[in-house]
FIZAKOL-343604 format. One record per residue: residue number from 0; x, y, z of N, C-alpha, C, O, CB in turn; residue in one letter. Coordinates in Angstrom, 3 decimals. Each point is the difference from the previous one (the first is absolute). Glycine has a CB too. Layout:
BEGIN
(NUM,(X,Y,Z),(X,Y,Z),(X,Y,Z),(X,Y,Z),(X,Y,Z),A) ...
//
This chain:
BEGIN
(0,(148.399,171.352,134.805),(-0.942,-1.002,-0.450),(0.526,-1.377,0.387),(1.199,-0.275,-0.047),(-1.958,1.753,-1.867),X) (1,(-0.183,-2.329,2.297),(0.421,-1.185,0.659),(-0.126,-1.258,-0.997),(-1.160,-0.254,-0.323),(0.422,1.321,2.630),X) (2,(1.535,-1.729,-2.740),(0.324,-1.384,-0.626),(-1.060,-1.110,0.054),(-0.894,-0.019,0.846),(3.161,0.567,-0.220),X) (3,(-2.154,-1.200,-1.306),(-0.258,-1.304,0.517),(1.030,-0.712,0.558),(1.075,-0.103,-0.590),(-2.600,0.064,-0.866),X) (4,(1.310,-0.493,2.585),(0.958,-0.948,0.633),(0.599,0.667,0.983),(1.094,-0.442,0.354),(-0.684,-0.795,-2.211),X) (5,(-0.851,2.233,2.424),(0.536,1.283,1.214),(-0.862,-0.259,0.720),(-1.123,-0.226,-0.449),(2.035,2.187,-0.534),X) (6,(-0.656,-2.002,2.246),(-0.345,0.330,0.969),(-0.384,1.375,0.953),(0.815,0.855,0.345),(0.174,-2.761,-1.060),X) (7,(-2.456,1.884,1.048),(-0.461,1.581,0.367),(-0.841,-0.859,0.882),(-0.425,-1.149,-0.120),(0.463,3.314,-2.035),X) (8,(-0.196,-0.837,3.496),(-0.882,-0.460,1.169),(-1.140,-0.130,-0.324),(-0.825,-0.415,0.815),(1.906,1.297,0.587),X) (9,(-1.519,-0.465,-3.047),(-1.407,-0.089,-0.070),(-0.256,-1.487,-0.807),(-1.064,-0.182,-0.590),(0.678,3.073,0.587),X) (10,(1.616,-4.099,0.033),(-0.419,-0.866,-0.437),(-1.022,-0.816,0.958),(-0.123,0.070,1.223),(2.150,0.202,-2.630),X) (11,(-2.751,-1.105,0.419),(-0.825,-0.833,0.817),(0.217,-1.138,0.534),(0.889,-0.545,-0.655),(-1.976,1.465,-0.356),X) (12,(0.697,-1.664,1.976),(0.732,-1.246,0.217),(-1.367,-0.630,-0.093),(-1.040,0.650,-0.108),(3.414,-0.254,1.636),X) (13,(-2.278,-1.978,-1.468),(-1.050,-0.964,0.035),(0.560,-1.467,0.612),(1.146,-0.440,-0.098),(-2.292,1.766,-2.037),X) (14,(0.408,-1.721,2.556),(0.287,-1.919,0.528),(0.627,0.806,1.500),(-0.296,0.911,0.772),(1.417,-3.184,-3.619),X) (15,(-0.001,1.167,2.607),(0.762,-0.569,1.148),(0.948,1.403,0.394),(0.408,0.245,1.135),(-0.367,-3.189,-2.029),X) (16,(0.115,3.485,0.118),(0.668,1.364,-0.638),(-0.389,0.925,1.198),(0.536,0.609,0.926),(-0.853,-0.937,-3.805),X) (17,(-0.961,0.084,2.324),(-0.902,1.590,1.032),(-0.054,-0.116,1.156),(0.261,0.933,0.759),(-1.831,-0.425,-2.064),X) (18,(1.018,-2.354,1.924),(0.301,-0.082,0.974),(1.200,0.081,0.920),(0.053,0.318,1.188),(-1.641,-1.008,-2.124),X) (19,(2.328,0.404,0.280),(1.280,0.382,0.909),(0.867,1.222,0.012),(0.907,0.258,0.791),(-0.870,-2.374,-1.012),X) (20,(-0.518,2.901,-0.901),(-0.251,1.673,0.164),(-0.613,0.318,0.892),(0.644,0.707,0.775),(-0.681,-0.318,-2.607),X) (21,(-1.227,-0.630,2.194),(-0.833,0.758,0.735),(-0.189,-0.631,1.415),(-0.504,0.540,0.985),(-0.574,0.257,-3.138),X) (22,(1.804,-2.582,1.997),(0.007,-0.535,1.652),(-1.352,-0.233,0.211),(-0.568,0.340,1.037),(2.496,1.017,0.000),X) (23,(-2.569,-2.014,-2.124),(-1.261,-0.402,0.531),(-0.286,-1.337,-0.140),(-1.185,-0.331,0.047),(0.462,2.354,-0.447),X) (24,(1.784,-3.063,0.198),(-0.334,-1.631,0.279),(0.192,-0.180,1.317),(1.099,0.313,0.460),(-0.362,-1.248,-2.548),X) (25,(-1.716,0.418,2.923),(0.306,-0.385,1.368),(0.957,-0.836,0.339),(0.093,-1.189,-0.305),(-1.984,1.554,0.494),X) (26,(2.754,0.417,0.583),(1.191,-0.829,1.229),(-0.223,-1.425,0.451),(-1.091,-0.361,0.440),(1.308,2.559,0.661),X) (27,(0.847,-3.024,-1.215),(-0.264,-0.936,0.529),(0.505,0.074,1.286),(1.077,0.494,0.334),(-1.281,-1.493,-2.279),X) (28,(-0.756,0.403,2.752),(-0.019,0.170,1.412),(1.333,-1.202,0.669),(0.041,-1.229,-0.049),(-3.161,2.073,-0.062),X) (29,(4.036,0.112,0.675),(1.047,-0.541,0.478),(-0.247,-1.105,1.647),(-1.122,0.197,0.466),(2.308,2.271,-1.981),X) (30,(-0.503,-3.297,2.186),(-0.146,-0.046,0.915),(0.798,0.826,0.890),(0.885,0.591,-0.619),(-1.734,-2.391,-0.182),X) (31,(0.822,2.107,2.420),(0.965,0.561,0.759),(1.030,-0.345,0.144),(0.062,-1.158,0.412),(-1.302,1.632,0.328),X) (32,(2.726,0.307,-0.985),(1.133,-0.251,-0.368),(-0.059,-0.682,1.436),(-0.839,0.303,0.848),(1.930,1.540,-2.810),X) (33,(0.046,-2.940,2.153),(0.659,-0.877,1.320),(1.037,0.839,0.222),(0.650,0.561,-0.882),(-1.114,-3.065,0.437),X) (34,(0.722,2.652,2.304),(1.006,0.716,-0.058),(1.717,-0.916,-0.323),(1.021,0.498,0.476),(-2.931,1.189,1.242),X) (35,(1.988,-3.113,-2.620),(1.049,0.155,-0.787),(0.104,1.124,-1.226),(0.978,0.506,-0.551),(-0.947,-2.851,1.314),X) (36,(-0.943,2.453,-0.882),(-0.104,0.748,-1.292),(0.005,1.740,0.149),(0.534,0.852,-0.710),(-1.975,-3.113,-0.147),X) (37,(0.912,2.336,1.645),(0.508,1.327,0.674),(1.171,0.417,0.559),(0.194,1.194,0.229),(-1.977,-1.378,0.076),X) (38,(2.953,-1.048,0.052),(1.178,0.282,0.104),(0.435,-0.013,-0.833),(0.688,0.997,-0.221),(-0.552,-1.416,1.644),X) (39,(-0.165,-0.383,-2.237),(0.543,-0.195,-1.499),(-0.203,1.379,-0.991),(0.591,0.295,-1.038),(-1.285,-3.021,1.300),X) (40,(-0.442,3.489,0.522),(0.061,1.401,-1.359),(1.213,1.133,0.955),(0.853,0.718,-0.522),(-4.366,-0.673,-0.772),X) (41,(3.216,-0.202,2.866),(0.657,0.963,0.505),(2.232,-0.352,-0.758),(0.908,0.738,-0.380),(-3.651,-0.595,3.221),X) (42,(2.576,-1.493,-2.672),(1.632,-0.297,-0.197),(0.211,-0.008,-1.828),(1.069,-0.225,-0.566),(-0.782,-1.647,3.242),X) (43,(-1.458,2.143,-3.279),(0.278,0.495,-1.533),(0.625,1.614,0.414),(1.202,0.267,-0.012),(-3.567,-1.847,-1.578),X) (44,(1.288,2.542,1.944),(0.571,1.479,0.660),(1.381,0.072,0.279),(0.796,0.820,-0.459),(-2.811,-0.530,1.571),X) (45,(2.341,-1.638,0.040),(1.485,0.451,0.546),(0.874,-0.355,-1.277),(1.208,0.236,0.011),(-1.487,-0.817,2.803),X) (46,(-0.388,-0.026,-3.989),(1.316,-0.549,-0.873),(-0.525,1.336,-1.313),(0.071,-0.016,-1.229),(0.386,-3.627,1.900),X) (47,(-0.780,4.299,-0.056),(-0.143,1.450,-1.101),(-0.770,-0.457,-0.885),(0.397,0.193,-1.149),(1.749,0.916,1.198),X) (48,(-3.515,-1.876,0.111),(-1.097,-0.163,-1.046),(-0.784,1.433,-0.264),(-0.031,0.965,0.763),(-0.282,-3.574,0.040),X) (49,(-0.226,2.492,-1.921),(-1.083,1.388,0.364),(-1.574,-0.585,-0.022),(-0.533,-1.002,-0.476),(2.236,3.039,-0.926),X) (50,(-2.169,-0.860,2.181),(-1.625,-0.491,-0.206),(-0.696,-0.369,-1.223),(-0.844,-0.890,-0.101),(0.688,2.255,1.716),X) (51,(0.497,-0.760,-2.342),(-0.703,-0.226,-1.412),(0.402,-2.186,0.057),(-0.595,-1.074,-0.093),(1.383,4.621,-1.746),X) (52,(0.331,-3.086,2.011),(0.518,-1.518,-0.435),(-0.324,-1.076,0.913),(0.143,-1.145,-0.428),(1.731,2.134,-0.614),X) (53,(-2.320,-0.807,2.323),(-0.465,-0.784,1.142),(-1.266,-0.168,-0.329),(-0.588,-1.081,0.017),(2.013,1.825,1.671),X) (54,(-1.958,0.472,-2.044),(-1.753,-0.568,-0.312),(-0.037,-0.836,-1.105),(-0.673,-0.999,0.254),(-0.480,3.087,0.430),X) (55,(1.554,-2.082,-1.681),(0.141,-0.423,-1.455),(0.151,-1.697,0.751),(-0.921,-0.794,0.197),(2.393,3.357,-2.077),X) (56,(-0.262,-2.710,2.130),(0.497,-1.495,0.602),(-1.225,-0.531,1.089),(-0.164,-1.219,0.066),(3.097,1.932,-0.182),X) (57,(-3.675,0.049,0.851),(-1.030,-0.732,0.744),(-1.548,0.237,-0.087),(-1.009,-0.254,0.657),(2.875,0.195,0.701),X) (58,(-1.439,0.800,-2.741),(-1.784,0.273,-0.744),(-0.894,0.668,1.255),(-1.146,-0.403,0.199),(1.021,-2.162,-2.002),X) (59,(0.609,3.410,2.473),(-0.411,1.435,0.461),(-0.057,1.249,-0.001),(0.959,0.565,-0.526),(-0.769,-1.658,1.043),X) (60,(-1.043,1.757,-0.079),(-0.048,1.361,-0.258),(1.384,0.714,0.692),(0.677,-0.471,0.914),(-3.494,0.334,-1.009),X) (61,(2.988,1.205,-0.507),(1.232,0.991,0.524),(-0.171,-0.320,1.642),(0.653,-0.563,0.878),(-0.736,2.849,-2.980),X) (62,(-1.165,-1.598,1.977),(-0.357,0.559,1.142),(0.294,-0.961,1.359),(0.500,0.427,1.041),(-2.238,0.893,-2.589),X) (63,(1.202,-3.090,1.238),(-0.084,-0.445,1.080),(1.252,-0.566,0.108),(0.146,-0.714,0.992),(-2.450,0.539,-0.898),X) (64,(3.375,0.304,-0.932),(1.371,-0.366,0.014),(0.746,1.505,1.305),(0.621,-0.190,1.047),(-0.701,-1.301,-4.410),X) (65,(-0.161,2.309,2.977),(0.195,1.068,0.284),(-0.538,0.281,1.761),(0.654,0.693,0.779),(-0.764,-0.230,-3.699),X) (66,(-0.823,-0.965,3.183),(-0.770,-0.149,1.096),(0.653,-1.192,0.959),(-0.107,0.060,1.225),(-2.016,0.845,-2.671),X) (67,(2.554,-1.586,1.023),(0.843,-0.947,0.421),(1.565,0.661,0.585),(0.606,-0.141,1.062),(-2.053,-1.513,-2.913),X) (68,(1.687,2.296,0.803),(1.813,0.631,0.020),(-0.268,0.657,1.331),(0.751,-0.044,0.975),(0.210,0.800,-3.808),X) (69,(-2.417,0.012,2.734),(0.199,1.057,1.550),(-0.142,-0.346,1.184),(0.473,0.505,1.019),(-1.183,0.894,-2.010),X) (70,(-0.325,-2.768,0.783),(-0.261,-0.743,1.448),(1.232,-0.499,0.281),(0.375,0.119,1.167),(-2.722,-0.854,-1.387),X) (71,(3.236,0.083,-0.738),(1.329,-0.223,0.540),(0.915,1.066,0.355),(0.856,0.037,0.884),(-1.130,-1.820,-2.070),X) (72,(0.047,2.343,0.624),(1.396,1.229,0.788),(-0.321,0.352,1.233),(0.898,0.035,0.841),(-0.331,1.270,-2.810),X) (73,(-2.118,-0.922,2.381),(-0.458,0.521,0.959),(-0.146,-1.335,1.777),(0.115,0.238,1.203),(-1.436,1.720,-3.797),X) (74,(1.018,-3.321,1.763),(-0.034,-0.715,1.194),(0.665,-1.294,-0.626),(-0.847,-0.682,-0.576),(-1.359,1.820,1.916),X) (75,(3.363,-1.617,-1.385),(0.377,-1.195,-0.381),(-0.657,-0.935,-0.092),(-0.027,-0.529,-1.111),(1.397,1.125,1.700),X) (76,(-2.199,-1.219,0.544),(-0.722,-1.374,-0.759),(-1.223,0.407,-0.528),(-0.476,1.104,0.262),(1.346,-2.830,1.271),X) (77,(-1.696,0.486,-2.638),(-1.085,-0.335,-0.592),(-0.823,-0.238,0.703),(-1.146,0.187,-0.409),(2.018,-0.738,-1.001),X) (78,(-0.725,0.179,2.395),(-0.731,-0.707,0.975),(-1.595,0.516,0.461),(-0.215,1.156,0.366),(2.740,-1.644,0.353),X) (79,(-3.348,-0.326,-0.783),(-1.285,0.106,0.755),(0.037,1.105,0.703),(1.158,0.370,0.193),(-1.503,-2.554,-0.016),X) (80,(-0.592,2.973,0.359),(0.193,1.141,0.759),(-1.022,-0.549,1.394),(-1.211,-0.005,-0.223),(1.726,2.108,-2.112),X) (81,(-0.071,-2.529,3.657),(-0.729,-0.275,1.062),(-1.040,0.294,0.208),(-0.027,1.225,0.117),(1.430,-1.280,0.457),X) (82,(-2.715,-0.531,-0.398),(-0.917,0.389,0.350),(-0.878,0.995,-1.402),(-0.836,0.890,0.154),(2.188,-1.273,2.539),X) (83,(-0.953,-0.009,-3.622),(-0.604,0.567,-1.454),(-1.405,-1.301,-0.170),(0.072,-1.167,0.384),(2.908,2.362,-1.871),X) (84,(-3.982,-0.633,0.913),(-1.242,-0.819,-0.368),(-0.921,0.032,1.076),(-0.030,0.766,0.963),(1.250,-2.257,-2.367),X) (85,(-1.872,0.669,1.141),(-1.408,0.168,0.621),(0.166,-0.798,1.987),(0.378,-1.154,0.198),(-1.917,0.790,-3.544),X) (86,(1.318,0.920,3.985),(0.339,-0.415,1.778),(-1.325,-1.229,0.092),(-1.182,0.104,-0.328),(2.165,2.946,1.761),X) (87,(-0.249,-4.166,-0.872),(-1.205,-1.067,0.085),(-1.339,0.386,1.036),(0.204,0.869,0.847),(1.837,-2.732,-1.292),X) (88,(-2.895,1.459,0.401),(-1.277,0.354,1.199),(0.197,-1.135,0.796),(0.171,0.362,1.164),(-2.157,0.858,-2.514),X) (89,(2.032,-2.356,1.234),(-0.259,-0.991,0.854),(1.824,-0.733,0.333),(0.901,0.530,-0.650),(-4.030,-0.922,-0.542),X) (90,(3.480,-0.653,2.084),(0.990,-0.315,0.039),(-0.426,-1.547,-0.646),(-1.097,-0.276,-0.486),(2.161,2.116,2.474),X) (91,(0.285,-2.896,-1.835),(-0.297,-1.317,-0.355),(-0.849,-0.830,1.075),(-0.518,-1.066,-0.329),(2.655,1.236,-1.021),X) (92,(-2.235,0.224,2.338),(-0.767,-1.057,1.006),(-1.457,0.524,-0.269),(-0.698,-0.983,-0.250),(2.649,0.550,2.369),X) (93,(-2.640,1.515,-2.164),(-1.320,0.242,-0.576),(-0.593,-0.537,-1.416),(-1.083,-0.488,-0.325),(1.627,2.343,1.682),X) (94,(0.816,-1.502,-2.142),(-0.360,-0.558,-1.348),(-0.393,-1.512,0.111),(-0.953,-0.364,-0.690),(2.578,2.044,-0.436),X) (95,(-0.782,-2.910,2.190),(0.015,-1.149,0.196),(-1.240,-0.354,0.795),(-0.383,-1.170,-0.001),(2.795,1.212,-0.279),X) (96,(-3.129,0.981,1.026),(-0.761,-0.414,0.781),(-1.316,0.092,-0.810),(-0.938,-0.798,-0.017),(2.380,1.378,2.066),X) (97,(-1.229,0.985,-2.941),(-1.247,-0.469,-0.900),(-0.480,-1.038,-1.110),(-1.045,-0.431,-0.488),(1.317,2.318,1.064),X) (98,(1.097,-2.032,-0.686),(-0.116,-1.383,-1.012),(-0.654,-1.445,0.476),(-0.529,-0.940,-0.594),(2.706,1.963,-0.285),X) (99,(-1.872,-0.721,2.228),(-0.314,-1.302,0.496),(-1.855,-0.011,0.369),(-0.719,-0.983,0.182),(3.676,0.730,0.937),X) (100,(-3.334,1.761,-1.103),(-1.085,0.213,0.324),(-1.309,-0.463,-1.123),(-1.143,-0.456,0.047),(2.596,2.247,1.411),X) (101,(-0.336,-1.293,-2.561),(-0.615,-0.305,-1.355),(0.005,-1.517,-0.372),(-0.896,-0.358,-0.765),(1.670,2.658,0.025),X) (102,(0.132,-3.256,1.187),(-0.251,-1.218,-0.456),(-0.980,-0.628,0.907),(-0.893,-0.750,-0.393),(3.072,0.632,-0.660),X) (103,(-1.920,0.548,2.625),(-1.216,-0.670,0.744),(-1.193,0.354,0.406),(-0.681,-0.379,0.953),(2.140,-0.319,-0.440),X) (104,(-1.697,1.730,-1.628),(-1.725,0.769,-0.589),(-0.490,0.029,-1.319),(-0.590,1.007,-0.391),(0.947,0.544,1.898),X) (105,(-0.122,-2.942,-2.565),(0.219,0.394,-1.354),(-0.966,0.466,-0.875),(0.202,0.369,-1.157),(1.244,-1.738,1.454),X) (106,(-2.370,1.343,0.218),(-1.504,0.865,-0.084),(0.088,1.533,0.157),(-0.627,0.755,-0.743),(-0.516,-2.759,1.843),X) (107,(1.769,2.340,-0.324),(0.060,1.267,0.384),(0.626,0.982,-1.148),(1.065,-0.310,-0.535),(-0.929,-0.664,2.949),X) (108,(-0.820,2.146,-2.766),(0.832,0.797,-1.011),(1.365,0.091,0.500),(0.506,-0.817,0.770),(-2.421,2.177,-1.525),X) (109,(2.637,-0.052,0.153),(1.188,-0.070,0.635),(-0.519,1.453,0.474),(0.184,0.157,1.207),(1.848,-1.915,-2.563),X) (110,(-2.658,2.902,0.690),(-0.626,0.748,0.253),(-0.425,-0.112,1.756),(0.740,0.514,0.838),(-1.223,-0.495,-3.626),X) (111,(-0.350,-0.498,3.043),(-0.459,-0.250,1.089),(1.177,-0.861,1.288),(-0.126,-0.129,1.218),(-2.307,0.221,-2.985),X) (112,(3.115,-0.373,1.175),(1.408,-0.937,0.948),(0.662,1.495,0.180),(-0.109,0.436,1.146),(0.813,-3.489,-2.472),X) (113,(-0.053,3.890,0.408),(0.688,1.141,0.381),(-1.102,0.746,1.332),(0.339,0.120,1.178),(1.030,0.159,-4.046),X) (114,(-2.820,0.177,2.236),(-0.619,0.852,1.105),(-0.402,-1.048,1.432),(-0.287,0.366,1.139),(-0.830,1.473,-3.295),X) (115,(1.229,-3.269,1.585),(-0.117,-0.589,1.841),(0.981,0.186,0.851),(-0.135,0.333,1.177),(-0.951,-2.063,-1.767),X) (116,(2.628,1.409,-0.280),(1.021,-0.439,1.214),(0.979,1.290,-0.363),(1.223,-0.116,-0.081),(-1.332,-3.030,0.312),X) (117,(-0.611,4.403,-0.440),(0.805,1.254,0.000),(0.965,0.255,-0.702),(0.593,1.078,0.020),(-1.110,-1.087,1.647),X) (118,(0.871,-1.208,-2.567),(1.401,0.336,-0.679),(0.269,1.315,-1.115),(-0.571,0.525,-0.956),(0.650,-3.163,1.269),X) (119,(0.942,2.759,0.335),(0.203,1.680,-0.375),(0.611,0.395,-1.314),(0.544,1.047,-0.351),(-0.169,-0.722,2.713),X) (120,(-0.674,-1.735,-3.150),(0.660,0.228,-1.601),(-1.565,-0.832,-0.690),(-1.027,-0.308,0.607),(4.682,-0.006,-0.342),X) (121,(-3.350,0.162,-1.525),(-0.930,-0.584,-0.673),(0.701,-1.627,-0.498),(1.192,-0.308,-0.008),(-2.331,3.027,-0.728),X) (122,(-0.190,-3.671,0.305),(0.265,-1.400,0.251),(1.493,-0.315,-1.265),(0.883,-0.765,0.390),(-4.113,0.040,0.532),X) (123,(3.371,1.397,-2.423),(1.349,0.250,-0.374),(1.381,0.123,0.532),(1.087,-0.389,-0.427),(-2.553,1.062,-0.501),X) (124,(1.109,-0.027,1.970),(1.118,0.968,1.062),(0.788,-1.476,0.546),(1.217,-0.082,0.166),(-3.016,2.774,1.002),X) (125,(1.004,-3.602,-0.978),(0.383,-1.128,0.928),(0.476,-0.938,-0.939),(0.829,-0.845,0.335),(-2.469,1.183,1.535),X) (126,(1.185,-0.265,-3.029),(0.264,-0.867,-0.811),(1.312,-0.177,-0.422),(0.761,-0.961,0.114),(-2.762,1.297,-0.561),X) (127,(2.140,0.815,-0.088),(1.642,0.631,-0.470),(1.198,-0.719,0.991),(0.906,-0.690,-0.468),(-1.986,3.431,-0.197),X) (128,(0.913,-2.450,2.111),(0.651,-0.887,0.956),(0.128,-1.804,-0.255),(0.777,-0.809,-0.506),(-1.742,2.917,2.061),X) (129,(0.246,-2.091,-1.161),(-0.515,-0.913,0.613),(-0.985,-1.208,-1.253),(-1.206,0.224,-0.097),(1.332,1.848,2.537),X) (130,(0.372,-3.051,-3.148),(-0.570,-0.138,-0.717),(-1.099,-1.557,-0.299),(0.145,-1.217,0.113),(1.852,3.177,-0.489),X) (131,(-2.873,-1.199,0.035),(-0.825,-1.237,0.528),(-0.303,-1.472,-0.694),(-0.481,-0.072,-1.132),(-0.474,2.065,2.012),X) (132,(1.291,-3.187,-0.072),(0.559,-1.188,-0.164),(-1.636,-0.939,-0.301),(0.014,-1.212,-0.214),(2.706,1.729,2.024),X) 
//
């Protein structure tokens, strides 16, 4: 027979309690670790940190602490991976030429400037470059 003041899995929880029993207050959304900070968890490892204790110290999941440990063992740097993201369509001298097309047609959609002078990105595409003065 169970007490008052015992603890059994069939107690109930409520508030803040339950939620963090059950992991249902939403995460606050971290930004992307810098790779100082990604060296800084790998050289916790070399000084015999544990994961539990690396995530705790940089308010991350096991997991992406952990995900980190393997990309380092497996390829030493953090670094950008070449040629990762989206491949440009147009180069900078098209982007420049449509810009220029666009200031000396300012009537003209941009819609209609891409399908006149063929440019092979959209009027954004140029923008991003190239920025207009």
């Amino acid at each position: 027979m169970e007490g008052r003041g015992t603890h059994s899995s069939k107690q109930k929880l409520f508030g803040i309690a339950a939620a963090l029993h059950f992991q249902i207050l939403p995460l606050p959304i971290m930004p992307n670790l810098s790779e100082v900070e990604k060296a800084d968890i790998v050289s916790k490892f070399e000084e015999g940190w544990s994961i539990h204790a690396v995530a705790q110290l940089y308010i991350r999941n096991k997991k992406t602490i952990l995900n980190i440990k393997k990309r380092w063992e497996q390829q030493q740097p953090f670094k950008r991976k070449v040629g990762s993201g989206r491949p440009r369509i147009s180069n900078r001298q098209q982007d420049a030429a449509f810009l220029d097309r666009l200031k000396s047609n300012p009537f003209e959609t941009a819609r209609d400037a891409v399908v006149n002078s063929r440019f092979p990105g959209s009027q954004p595409t140029a923008n991003s470059s190239n920025k207009l003065q």
